[in-house]
N, C-alpha and C positions, 0 to 999 in steps of 0.2 A: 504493500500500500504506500509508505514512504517511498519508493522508487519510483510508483505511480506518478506521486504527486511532483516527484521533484522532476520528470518526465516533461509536465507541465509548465514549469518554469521557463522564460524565456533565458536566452544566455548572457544576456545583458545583466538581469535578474542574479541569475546564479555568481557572474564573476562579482556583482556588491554583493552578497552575500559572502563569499569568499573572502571579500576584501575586510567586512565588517567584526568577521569571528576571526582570521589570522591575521589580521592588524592592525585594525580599529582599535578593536576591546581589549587585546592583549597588550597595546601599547597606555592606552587609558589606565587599565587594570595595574600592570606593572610600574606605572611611575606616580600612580596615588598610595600601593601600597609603600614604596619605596617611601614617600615623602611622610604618609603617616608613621612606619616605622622609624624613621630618624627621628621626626615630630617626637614621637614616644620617647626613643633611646633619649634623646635629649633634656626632656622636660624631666624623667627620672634622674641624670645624671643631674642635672642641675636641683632639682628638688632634693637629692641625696646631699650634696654641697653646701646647699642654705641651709640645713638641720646641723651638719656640720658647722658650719659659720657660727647659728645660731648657739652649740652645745659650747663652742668656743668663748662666743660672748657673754654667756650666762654665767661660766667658770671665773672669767675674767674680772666679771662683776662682781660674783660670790668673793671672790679673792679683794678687792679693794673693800666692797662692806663687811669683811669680814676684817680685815686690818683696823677698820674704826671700831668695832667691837670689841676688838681685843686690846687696842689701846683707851677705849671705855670702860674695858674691865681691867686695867690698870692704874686707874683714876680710882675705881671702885672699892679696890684691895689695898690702899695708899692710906693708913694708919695715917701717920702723920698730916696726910691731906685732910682726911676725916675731920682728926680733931682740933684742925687749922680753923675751918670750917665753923665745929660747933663750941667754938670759942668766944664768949662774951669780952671783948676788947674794952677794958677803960680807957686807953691813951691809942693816939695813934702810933706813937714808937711803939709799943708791943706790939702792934698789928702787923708793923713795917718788918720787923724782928722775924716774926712769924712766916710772915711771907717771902723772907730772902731766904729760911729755913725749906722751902718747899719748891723754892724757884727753878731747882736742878731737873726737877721732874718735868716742868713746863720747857722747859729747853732742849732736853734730851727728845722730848716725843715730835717736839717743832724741827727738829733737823732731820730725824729716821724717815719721817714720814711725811714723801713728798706727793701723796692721794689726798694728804689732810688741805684743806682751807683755811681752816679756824678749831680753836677746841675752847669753847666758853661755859663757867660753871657757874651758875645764877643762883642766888642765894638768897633767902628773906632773913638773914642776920643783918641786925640794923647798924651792929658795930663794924660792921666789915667795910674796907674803902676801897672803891669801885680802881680797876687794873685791865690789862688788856685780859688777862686770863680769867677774872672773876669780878663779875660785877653786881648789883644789887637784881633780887626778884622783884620788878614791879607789880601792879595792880595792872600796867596796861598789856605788860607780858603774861601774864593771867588769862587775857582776855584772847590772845593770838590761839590759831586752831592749833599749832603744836603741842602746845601749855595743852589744848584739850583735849588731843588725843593720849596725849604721856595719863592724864588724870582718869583714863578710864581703866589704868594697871596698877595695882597695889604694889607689884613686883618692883625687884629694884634690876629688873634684866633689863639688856639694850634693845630700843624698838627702833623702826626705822620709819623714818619720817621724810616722805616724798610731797615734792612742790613741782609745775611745770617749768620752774627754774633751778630747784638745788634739792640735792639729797643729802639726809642729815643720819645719824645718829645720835638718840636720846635715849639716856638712861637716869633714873633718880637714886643718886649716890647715898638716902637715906631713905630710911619709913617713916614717913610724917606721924605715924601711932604712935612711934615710941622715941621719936628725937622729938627737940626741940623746935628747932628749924629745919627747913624745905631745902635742899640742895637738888639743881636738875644740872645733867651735862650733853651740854647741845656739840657735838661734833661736824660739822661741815664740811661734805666732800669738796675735793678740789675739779669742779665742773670744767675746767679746759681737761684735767686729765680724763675724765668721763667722759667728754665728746671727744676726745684723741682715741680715747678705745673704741669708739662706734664709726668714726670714720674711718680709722685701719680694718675694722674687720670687714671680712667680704661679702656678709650679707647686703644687698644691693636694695633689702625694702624699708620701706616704715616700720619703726619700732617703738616699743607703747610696754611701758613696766607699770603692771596692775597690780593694788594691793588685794588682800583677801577675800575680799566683795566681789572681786570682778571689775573692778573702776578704773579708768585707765591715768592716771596720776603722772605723767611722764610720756611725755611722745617726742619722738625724733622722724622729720620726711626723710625721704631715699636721696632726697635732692642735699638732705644737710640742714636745712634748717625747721624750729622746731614746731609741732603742729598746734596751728591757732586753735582750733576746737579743745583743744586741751589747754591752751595758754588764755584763753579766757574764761576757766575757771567750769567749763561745760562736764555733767557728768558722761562720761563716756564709757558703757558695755561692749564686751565684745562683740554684739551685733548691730553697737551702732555706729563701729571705727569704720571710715570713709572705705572703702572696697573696691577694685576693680570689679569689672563684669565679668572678668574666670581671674581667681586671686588663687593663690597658694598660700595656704593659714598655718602657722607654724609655732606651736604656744607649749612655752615649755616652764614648766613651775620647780619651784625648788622646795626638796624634802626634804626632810627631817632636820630641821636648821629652828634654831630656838628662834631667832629673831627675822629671821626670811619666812619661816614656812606659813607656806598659802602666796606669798607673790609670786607671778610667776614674767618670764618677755615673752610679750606676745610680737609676734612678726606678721606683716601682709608684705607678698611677693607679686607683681604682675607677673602674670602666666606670659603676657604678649611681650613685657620686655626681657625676660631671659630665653623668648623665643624669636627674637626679634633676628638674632642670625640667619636662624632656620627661615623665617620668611624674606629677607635677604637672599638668602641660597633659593628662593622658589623663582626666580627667577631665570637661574641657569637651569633648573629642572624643566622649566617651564621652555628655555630654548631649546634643550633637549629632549625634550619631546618631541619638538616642531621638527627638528630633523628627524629624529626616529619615524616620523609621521610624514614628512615631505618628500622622503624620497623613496621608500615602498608605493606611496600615493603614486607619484608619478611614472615609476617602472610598472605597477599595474594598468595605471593608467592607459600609457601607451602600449603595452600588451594585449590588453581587453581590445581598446580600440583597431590594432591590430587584425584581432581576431575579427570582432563583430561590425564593422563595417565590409568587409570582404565578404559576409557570409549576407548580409542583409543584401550587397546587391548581387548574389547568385538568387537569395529569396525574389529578388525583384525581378530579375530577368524569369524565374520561374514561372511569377503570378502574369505574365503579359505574354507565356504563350498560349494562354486559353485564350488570347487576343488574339491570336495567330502572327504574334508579331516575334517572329526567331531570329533576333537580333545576338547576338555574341558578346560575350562578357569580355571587357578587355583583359588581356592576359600580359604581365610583365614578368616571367619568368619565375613565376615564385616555385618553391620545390619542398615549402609545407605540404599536409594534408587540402587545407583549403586551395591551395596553388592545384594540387593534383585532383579537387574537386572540380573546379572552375573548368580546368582541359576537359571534362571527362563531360562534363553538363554541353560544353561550346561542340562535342561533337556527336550528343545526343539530338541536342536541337539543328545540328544539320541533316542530319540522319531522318528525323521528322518530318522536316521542312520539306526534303525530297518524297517521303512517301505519300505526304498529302497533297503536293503536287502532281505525283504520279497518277496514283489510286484513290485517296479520300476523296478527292472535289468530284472526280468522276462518279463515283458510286451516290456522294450525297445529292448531285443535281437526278441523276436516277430515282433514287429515291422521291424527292420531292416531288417528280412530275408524275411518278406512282402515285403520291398522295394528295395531291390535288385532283387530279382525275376520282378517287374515291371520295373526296370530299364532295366535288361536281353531281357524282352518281346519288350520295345522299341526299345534297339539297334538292334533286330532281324529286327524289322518292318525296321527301317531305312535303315539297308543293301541290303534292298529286294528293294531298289528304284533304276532304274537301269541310271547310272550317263548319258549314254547316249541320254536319253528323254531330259534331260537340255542343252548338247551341242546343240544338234538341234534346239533346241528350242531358244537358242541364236543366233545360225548361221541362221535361220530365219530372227529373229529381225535386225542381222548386212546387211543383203543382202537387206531385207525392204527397211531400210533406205540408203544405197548406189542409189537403186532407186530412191527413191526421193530427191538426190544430198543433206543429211545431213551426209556426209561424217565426223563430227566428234563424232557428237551422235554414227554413224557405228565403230569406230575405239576404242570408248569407248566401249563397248559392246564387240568388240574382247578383248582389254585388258580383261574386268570383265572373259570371258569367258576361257584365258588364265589363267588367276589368278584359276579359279577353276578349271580349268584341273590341272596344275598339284601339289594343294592340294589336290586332286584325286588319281596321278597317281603316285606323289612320294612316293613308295614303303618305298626307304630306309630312316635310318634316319639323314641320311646323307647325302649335297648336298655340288657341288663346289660352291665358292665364285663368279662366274658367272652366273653361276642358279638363287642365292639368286638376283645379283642385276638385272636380268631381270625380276624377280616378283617384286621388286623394284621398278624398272622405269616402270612398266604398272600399279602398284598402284598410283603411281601421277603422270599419266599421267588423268587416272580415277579423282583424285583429282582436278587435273588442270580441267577439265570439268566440275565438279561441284562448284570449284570458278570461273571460266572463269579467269578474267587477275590477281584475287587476289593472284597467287598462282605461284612462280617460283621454281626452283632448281636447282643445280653443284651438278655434283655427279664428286668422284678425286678418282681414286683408284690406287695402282702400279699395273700395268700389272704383274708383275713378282709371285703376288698374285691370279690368278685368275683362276687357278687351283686349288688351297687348299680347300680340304672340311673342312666342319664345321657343327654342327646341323642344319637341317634345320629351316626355319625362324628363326633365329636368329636374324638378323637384324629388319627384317621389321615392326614386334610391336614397337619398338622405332618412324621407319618414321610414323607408322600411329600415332601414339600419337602425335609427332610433329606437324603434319598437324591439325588435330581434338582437340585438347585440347589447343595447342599451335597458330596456324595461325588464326583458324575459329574466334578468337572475337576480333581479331583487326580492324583498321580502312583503313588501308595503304596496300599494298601487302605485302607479307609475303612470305621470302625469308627461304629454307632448304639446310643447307648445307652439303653433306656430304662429309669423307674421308676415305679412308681405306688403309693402310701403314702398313712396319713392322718398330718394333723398338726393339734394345735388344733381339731379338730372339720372338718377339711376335707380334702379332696381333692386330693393334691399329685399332681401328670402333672408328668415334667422328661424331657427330649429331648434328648442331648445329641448331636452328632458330631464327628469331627476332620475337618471340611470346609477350604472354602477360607476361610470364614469373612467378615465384613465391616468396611467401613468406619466412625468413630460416625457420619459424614458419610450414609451409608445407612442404620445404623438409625434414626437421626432421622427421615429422610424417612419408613422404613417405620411409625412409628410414628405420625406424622402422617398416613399414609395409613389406618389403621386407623382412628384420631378421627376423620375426615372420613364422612362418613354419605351422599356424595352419588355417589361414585366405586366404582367396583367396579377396572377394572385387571387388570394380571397376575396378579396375589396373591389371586384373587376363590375360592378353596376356602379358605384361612386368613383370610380377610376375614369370609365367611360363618358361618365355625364361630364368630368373635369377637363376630359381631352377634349371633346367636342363642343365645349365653352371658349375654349383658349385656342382653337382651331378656326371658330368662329369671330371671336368677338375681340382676341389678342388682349393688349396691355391693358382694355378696357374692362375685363374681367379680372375679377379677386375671390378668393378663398381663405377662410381663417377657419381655424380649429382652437378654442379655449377648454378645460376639461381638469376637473378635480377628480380623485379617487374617491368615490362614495358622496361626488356631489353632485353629478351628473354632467352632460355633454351640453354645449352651447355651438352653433353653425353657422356662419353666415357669409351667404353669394352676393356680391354685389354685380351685377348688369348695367349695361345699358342702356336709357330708356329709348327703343324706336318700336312704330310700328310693325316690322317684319326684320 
């Protein structure tokens, strides 16, 4: 069945198809997989790298908040700073005293440690005198959110205290329960070295350090500078940090860490800028194709055409010898198959040529003047039938049936037998336009008797027309087509309408029914069949009447055909209008 089919195919057909499955689709196929597999490889290599970058920066960071912690808890475990501290000072020399005693400690940690900015211990002892190291706890530093985040821990462990400009650690060096005064130690990273470590590292996105909430307390853009939505003080969730349209989310939290745990760096990566190579590169992929694809194109190309233009014009000199026209394919030496087709056809068609010169033409004018003589012989017989045995013979049948009170079967049978009187009797070839429609109206009236109720008509004519000759039957091959091809295979009654008017000097005949109606696919054809001058056909009464209009009357005559499927058929002749 497949061999059948593909049998069918013309070869023009087959070699696109050829062309489409071994180098179409397989060039398509191969250079999208190709482009999506890199796409891939890439997008994981570089996803695997930013987790990296990420795992790198997180450590990095752990490592300098953890340096303030542990010189926090140096401060913490500092006896002598303690009780510097919780010291009621009557003079300020003992104070002075006091604090050149403790001065080694603030010196030593300001050199080691170059991550630090600041290390300030606030204090609400009233006798204390303010120093760059230690200065008084106000009422209005109370009021600051650090002050209120340190006051939600009883604990004297280091917290960490993030702002969209600085990172601190704070830890309170006493328990306000059981000391006297409130000692807090605010440590202050050193923020250039903090943006030194986020612009060395190679994560290429935004990055946002969230405290335990989820809030993003810290942002830095990919560009380097830091993100407004965060430096204006906006609560920011991880679902409501700014996002490309395909991002890579990269959120790594730090565990088991007394004063980190629960924050964690969150990262957004553009998918399209660490792909931005690979659509760079689509580019030569993209010319690479167009070769892969331009020049199979063109080797088939000229192949196919090769082949199927040589073969269409042996098909062509093939179709033009039912022409009799044995004309010779030119031959340029080819020593293909179709080269050795071409010689073999050019000496078939001489071969031909000669025998129907010799013998064909001979036998067929034979023939023919055989069958014309037989044709002669019949029309003879036919004329010698004498038309008046058949009137009778119907006027029998009509009078029969009057007898036996089927008065319409009777009336039918007069119509039939009018109808063939005077296609009998009509001599000339010319009848009035009242003539035609009284064998008109006795054909469906005939018709209406063999549909019974399925079968109505209006007939409209101007009276002022009904004198005018015209070829005989003219009309009435259209009503009978109407009726028979048009009403017979519907479901419903089936209505025929006619008109006949003049318009512009001419003769308008329109025919209309609610038939079953046609395809344009069949008027076409029927219209090409009416053009055709050499075929007669099914159609050979509406064929006839159209030759012998346009034989007659030329450019003055017109035909139109309009026609829906299941709408019915519409007809109209225009004439024109003369006496004879």
């Amino acid at each position: 069945m497949f061999n059948f089919r593909l049998n069918h195919m013309k070869l023009r057909s087959k070699l696109i198809v050829i062309y489409i499955v071994c180098v179409f689709i397989p060039i398509i196929l191969t250079n999208v997989m190709f482009y999506q597999v890199t796409t891939a490889n890439i997008k994981n290599q570089k996803t695997a790298d930013a987790e990296q970058a990420m795992n790198l920066l997180q450590a990095e960071l752990r490592t300098v908040i953890e340096d303030a912690a542990g010189m926090s808890y140096l401060y913490s475990i500092d006896r002598q700073l303690i009780e510097h501290l919780n010291t009621t000072y009557t003079s300020s020399n003992l104070y002075v005293e006091s604090l050149s005693a403790i001065s080694n400690l603030f010196n030593r940690t300001d050199k080691e440690n170059k991550v630090l900015s600041s290390s300030v211990i606030m204090t609400d002892n009233p006798s204390v005198l303010a120093s760059s190291h230690i200065i008084r706890l106000e009422d209005e530093m109370r009021k600051q959110d650090w002050y209120n985040q340190i006051s939600k821990y009883s604990n004297t462990h280091p917290h960490l205290y993030v702002t969209p400009d600085s990172i601190s650690v704070i830890q309170r060096l006493t328990d306000r329960r059981v000391e006297t005064y409130e000692h807090i130690l605010k440590i202050d990273l050193n923020m250039n070295y903090i943006r030194q470590i986020l612009e060395l590292s190679s994560f290429s996105g935004d990055i946002y350090l969230l405290d335990p909430s989820g809030q993003a307390r810290f942002g830095r853009l990919s560009g380097g500078q830091p993100s407004e939505l965060v430096a204006a003080g906006r609560i920011l969730t991880p679902n409501e940090i700014p996002k490309p349209k395909q991002a890579i989310v990269i959120d790594k939290m730090y565990q088991n860490n007394r004063y980190l745990g629960g924050w964690s760096i969150y990262g957004v990566l553009d998918e399209a800028l660490i792909l931005s190579d690979v659509r760079r590169s689509g580019q030569f992929i993209l010319w690479f194709a167009g070769i892969n694809f331009l020049v199979p194109t063109l080797v088939i190309v000229i192949m196919s055409r090769s082949i199927h233009s040589r073969i269409k014009n042996i098909l062509k000199h093939m179709k033009s010898v039912k022409d009799k026209n044995f004309g010779l394919i030119p031959y340029h030496l080819e020593r293909d198959e179709i080269g050795e087709l071409t010689v073999e056809f050019n000496r078939m068609s001489k071969r031909i040529e000669n025998l129907i010169n010799d013998v064909y033409v001979a036998e067929i004018q034979k023939k023919e003047l055989e069958l014309r003589q037989r044709q002669a012989q019949l029309h003879a017989l036919h004329s010698q039938i004498n038309p008046h045995f058949l009137f009778n013979a119907l006027e029998t049948i009509r009078m029969r049936s009057m007898m036996k009170g089927e008065t319409q079967t009777a009336r039918t049978i007069q119509n039939m037998a009018k109808i063939f009187r005077k296609s009998i009797l009509w001599k000339s070839s010319f009848v009035t336009i009242r003539e035609e429609l009284e064998l008109i109206e006795s054909f469906l009236e005939i018709q209406k008797y063999r549909f019974d109720s399925k079968l109505d008509y209006h007939i409209e004519v101007d009276q002022s027309l009904l004198n005018i000759e015209l070829p005989k039957m003219t009309f009435l091959p259209f009503v009978e087509n109407a009726s028979i091809h048009g009403i017979e295979n519907i479901a419903g009654i089936g209505y025929i309408n006619i008109q006949i008017a003049q318009e512009n000097g001419q003769i308008l005949f329109v025919i209309t029914d609610n038939g079953v109606g046609m395809e344009p696919d069949k008027i076409r054809e029927l219209q090409d069949y009416f053009e055709d001058t050499s075929a007669m056909g099914d159609s050979i009464g509406i064929k006839n009447v159209i030759t012998r209009l346009r034989i007659m009357y030329g450019e003055s005559f017109s035909f139109t055909i309009t026609s829906e499927p299941g709408a019915g058929t519409r007809i109209m002749l225009r004439l024109p209008l003369k006496n004879k």
